[in-house]
N, C-alpha and C positions, 0 to 999 in steps of 0.2 A: 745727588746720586740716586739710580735707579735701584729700588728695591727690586731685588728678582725672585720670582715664583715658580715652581714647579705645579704643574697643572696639567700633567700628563705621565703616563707610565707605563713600560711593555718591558716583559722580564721573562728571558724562556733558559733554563736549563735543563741540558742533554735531552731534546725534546726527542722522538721516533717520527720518520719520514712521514707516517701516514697521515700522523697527526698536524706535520706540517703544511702538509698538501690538501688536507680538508682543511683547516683553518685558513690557508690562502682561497681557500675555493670561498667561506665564508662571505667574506670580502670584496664578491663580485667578479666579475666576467673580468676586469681593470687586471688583477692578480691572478688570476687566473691562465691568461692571454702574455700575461708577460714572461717575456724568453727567462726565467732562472734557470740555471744550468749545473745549478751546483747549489751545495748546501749552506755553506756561509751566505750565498744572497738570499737563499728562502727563509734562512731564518732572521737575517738582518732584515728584511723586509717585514716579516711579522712581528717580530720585537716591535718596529717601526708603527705600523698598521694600530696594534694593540698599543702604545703612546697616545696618537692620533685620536683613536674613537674616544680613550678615557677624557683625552682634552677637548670633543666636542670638536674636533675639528675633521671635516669631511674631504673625502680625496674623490675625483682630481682638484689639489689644489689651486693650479693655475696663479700664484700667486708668488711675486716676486722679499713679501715682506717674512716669508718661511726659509729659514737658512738649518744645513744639514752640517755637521758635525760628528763624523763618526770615527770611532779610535779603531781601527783595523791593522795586524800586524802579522802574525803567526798563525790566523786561520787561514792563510792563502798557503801555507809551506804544504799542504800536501798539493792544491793544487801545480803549485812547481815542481814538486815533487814527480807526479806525473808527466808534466812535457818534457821534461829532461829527461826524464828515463827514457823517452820517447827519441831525442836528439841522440842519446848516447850509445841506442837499439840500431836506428836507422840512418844517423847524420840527419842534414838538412831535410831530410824527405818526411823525417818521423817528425819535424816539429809543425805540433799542432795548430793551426788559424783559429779555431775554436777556442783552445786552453789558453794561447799568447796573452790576448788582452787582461785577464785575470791571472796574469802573475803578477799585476801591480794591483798594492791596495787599493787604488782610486777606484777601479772598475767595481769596487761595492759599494761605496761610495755615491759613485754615480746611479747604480742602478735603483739604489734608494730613492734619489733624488727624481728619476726618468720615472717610474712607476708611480709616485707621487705627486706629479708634474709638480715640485717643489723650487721656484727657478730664483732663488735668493742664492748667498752663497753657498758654494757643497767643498768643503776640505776635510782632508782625511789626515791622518795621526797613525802615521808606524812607529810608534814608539814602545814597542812590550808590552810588557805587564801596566806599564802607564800611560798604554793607548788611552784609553777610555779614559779615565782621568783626565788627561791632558784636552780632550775634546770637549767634556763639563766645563773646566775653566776656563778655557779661551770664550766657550759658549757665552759662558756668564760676563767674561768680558766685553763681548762683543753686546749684548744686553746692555750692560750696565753705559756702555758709551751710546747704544741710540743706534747700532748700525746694522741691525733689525729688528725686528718686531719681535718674531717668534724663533727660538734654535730649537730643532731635534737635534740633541746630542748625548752620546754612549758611547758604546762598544760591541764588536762580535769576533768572536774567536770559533773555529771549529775543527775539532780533533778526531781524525776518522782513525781506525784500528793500520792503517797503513801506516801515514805518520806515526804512531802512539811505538811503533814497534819498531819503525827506524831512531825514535826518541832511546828505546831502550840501548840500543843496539851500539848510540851514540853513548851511555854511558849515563845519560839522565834516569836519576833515580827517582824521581817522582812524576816520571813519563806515564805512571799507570794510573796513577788519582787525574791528570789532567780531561776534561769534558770540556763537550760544545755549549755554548749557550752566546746570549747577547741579549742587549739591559737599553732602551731608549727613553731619554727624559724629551719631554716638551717643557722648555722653559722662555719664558717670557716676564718683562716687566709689571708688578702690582697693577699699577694703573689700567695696560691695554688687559690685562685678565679681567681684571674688574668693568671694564668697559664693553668685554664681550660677552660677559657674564659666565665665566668658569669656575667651576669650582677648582679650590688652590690643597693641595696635596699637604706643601712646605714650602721652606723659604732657602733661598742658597744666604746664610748671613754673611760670608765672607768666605773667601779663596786664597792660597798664597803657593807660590811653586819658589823653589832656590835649589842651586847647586850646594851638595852638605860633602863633597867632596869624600873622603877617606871615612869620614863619620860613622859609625851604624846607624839605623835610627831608633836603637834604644838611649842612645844618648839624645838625639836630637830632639826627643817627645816631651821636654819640659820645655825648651826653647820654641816647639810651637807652637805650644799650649798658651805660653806668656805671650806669644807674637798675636795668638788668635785674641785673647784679653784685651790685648791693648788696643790691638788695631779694629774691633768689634766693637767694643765697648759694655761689653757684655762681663759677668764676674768668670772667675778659672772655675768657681764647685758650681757655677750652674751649665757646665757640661757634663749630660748624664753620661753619655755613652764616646766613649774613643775607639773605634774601630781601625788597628793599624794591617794594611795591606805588604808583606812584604816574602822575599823569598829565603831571608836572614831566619836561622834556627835563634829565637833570642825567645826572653821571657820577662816580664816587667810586674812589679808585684803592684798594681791599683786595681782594685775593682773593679774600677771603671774598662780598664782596656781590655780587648778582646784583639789577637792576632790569627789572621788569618794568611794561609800559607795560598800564594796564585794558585786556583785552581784552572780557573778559566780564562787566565789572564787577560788578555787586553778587555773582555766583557767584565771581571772581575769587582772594578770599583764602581762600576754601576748598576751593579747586579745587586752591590753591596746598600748603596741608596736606596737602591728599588726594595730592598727587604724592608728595610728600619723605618721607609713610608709609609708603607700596607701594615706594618703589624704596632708601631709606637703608637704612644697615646699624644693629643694633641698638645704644645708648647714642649715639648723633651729637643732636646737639644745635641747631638751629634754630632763628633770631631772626626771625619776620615782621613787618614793619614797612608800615604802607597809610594813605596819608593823602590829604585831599582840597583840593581850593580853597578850600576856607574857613577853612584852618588846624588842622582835627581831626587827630589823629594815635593810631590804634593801634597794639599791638604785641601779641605773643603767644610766649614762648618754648614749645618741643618738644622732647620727649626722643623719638625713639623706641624700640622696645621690642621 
């Protein structure tokens, strides 16, 4: 089995236009020059970009062995938001050729991909608050079987005052804490990191997603806790830190856990990585756990390094 590595890292929350717009200029004429048209791809591209450079690796990539991964779900509702107001203003005449393509998550997705010339796999993850999640483990999956080299894989969500006040409006009481941001790992196998010579962030030591049905997941944090043990091979007290992601008002007395309520959801669980690698000391150990109203539940163990 492939050990997998984390050897990249791009983390922006609720960043300001200008600062987006220089930091794409940063990064060359390549970014500069490319059509964003909205703010979920400028800043999923930068997320992206700031990955890339920490991993030593240079755009344009041109390279078919760089697969993208990104959890997109809820940062496109305003842009739908807008064409349909557009449709419902005007009929067929108001809907937008410009805005169309980007009511589906793919079109961020891809633009990542296209700006990057990144030409391995690109799939995308509308899956909520466990967009980004969902794209880490498959990533890692995808790793650990050999069927690429390198995954950029994360999340981006972005919540403009438009949305944020039809969220109210809708009755969402924590439509006012929700922010933009979006979180990209570079992960690849021990080996080819070590072969290109990167330096290694952390380790992904194991993954696990299951349907927990009806469950909350204050119950389910011992069950996979015991799943991460057994199937890791690692002991239960040498996980310093449990970071559980969910939407659930719940409270679990260990000192070890820490719950955090979505803020930026689909960027959320990788935004949550990207902290715990920049700021832990090296070999601490890290349990992320993020689950949704419908009873999904991932997890991801972290070494970092």
């Amino acid at each position: 089995m492939s050990r997998i590595v984390i050897t990249g890292i791009g983390s922006l929350r609720n960043p300001g236009e200008k600062f987006v717009r220089d930091e794409l200029a940063r990064f060359g004429s390549r970014m500069t020059q490319a059509k964003l048209s909205t703010d979920i791809e400028r800043i999923s591209v930068l997320a992206s970009a700031y990955a890339l450079e920490s991993a030593g690796i240079l755009s344009p990539l041109g390279d078919d062995s760089i697969s993208i991964y990104a959890g997109i779900d809820e940062g496109i509702d305003s842009i739908k938001f807008r064409y349909y107001e557009g449709v419902l203003k005007e009929g067929p005449l108001g809907a937008s050729p410009a805005l169309f393509p980007l009511t589906s998550p793919n079109a961020v997705s891809a633009q990542i991909a296209i700006d990057f010339d990144a030409r391995g796999e690109c799939i995308t993850f509308p899956a909520g608050m466990l967009s980004g999640a969902r794209a880490i483990s498959y990533a890692s999956e995808c790793i650990m079987l050999g069927k690429t080299d390198i995954a950029l894989a994360g999340g981006a969500t972005c919540i403009d005052d438009e949305l944020r006040e039809a969220l109210k409006d809708s009755g969402n009481a924590d439509a006012g804490k929700l922010i933009s941001g979006a979180a990209f790992l570079v992960l690849e196998s021990d080996e080819h990191a070590k072969g290109r010579g990167a330096k290694i962030y952390g380790r992904v030591v194991w993954y696990f997603e299951a349907f927990w049905g009806e469950h909350n997941i204050k119950g389910a944090v011992d069950e996979i806790i015991s799943a991460c043990a057994g199937e890791s091979g690692i002991k239960k007290d040498d996980i310093g830190f449990i970071n559980i992601l969910t939407q659930e008002n719940i409270s679990i007395r260990n000192p070890k856990v820490k719950i955090f309520k979505s803020s930026a959801l689909s960027a959320s669980f990788a935004i949550l990585i990207s902290d715990y690698l920049l700021e832990r000391d090296s070999g601490d150990l890290a349990l992320f756990i993020a689950n949704d109203p419908s009873g999904n539940v991932l997890a991801v163990l972290v070494e970092s390094l």
